[in-house]
N, C-alpha and C positions, 0 to 999 in steps of 0.2 A: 431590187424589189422581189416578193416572194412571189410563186404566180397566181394567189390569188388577187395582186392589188396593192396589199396590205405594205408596209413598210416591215421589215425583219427586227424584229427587238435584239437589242445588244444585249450577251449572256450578262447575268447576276451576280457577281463573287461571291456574296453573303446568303443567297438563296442556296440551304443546304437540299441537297436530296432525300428525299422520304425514304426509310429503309422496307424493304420488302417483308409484308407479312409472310404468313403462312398456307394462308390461302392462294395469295398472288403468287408465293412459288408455286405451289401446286399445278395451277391454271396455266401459267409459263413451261411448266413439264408438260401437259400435255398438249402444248402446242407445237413441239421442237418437232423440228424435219424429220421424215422418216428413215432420211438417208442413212446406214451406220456410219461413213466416216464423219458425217459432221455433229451427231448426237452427242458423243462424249466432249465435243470442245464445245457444243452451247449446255450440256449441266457444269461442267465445270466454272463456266462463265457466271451462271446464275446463283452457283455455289458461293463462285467470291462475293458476287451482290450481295447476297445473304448476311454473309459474314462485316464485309465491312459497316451493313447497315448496324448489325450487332454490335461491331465495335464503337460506332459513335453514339450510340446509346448509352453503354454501357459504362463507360467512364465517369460520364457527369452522374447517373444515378449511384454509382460505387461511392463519387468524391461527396455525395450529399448525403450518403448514410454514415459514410465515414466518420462525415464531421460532427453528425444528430449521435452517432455510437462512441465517441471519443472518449473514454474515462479519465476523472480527474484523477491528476497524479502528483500535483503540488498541493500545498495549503494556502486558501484562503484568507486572508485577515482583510477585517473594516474595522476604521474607529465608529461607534455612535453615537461615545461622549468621550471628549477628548480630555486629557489630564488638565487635573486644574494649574493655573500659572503660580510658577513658584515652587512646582514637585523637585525636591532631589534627592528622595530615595525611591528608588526604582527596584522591581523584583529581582533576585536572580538566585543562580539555585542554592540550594541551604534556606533560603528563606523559607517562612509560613508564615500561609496563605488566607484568608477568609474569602470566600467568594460567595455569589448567587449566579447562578445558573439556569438556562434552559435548553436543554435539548430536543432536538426534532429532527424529524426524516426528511428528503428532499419535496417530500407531498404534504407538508406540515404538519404534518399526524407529528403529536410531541410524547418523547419515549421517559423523559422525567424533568423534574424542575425541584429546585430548593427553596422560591418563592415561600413557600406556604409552611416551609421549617427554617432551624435555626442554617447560617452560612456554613457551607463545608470547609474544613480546615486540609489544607494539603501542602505538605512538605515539598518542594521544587525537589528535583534530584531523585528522588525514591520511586519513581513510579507506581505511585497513588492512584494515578488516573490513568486513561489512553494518550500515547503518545501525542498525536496532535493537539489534547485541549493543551498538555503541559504546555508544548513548545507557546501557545496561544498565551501563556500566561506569564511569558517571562520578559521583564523591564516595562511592565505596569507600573501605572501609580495607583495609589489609595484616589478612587471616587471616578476612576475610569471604565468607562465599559466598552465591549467589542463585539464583535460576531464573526466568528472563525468559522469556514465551510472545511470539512479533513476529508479527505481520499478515504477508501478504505483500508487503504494497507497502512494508517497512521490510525485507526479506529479499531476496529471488531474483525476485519479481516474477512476471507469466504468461511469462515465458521460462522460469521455473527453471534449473534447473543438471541438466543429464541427464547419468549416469543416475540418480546418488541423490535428485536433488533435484525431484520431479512440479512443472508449472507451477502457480500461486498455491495454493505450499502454505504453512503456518503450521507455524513450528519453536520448539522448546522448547531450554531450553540452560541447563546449570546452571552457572553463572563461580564459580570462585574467586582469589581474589585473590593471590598468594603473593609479589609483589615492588613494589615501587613505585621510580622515580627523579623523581624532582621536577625539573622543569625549571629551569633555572638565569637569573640577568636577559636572560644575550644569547640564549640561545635564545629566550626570549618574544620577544625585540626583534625578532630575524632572522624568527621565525614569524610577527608582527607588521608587520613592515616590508618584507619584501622582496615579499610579494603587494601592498601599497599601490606599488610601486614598478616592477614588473613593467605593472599597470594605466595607470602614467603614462606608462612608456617607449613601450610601443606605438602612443599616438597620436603620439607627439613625434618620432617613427622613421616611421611613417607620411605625416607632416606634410613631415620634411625631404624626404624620396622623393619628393614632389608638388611642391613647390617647385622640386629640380634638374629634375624633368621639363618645370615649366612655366617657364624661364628657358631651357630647350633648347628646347623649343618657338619660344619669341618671339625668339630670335638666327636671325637670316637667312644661312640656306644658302649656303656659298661654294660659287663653280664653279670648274671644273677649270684653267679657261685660269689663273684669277689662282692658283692652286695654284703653278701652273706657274711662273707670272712670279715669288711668292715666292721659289721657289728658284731661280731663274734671278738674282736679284737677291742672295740670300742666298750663291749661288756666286760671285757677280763681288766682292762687296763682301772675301770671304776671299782 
């Protein structure tokens, strides 16, 4: 029993300690002994209080801004109409495209839409558009639609697009699908073959250029006098 009477309460595990203000140091400082040997071991003491109270603060408020400050860095997809039963041709690159469209910012301010015009046509593969709507539109069916959220670095980037578009913002876009044309063999082939082909030519063009240069190079300079006697020779022989 304590002496006033009272029964002693068993310590709390779960009951944290309150970390010391700024004030309450203060007030603690000026109440420390006057002694000099024991002043420096009770700031030192009050120092640590200080500190660990800082640190159990300070973690849970860093892990909660953390998590509210995270940037998206994947893509988003939702169906919010799903393909009709029975689809089996599906987008994929080479194809064109018809779609409708709307985009908007993550505060739904909307930065454009095709609603109110004809469907925008877009070639898969070309980079028509920003990266994330494409990758959003490939092995669609005709009469489905979506809503894709993109990061920024698959959108506009820290440049953005001023003035609708703030630098690394994240845009929301809801695609619907309304046309498909399937690419046909020779366009895969030309889509296919003419960048392999393009890659070869330019060393091969490069290569020759180097060659005529280094054959002019190594042919020794004629001078003027036998220029001269050329055609001096060239006119008498006529």
């Amino acid at each position: 029993r304590a002496a006033g009477g009272g029964a002693r309460k068993a310590p709390q595990p779960w009951v944290q300690a309150q970390p010391l203000s700024v004030p309450q140091v203060c007030r603690s400082l000026a109440m420390l002994p006057r002694h000099p040997s024991r002043r420096p071991f009770c700031l030192l003491l009050l120092l640590l209080m200080l500190g660990r109270g800082a640190v159990s603060q300070d973690p849970q408020q860093g892990a909660g801004e953390s998590e509210n400050e995270t940037p998206l860095r994947e893509l988003q997809l939702q169906t919010l109409v799903p393909p009709p039963e029975g689809c089996a041709e599906r987008s994929a690159p080479g194809d064109t495209l018809h779609i409708h469209y709307t985009g908007s910012l993550e505060d739904g301010r909307i930065i454009d839409s095709s609603l109110a015009r004809d469907p925008l046509q877009v070639e898969l593969g070309k980079r028509e558009v920003i990266p994330g709507l494409e990758q959003s539109l490939l092995d669609m069916c005709v009469g489905e639609k979506r809503k894709v959220i993109i990061p920024p670095h698959l959108a506009y980037g820290k440049r953005g697009s001023p003035p609708a578009i703030p630098a690394d913002a994240v845009l929301q876009f809801e695609v619907e699908l309304v046309g498909l044309s399937r690419a046909n063999y020779w366009q895969k082939l030309l889509n296919d073959v003419l960048p392999l082909l393009c890659i070869g030519l330019v060393p091969a063009l490069l290569g020759l250029i180097g060659y005529h240069l280094y054959r002019k190079a190594q042919t020794p300079p004629i001078s003027k006098k036998k220029l001269k006697e050329e055609k001096k020779n060239k006119a008498k022989k006529k």
